[in-house]
N, C-alpha and C positions, 0 to 999 in steps of 0.2 A: 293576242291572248290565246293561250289553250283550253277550246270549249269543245275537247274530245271525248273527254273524262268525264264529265258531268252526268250521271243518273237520269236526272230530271230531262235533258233532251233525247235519250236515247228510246225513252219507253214508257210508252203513254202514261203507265200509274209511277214512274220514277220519282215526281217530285212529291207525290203523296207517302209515298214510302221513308222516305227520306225525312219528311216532315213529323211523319209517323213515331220511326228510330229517336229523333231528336225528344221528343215529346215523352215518349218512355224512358229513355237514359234518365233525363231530368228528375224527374222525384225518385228513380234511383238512385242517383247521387245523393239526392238531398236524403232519402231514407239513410243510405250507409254514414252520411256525415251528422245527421243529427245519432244516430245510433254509436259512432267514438266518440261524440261530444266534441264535436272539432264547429259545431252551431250553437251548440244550447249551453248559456254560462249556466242555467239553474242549478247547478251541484254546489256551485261555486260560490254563488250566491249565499245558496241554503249556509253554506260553511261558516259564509261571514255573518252571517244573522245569528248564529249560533254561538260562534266565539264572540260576539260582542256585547252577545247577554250574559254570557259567563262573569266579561270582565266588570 
């Protein structure tokens, strides 16, 4: 295996940093996807509740 690469063995705070990065991408993703709605049906929902009081 190639363990050249690796952050976390090269430098004493590498694997905190790295765990760090991970830990922030995270709820940014999740912010951006609940933000297109590519998470949250409730629009979708709200839709169907609405048209089926109509009918």
């Amino acid at each position: 295996m190639n363990f050249s690469f690796m952050p976390e063995l090269n430098w004493c705070y590498g694997y905190f940093v790295v765990l760090a990065m991970m830990g922030g991408i995270a709820p940014l993703m999740f912010w951006y996807l609940m933000k297109k709605s590519w998470l949250d049906n409730s629009k979708q929902k709200r839709k169907r509740v609405q048209e089926s009081k109509v009918l």
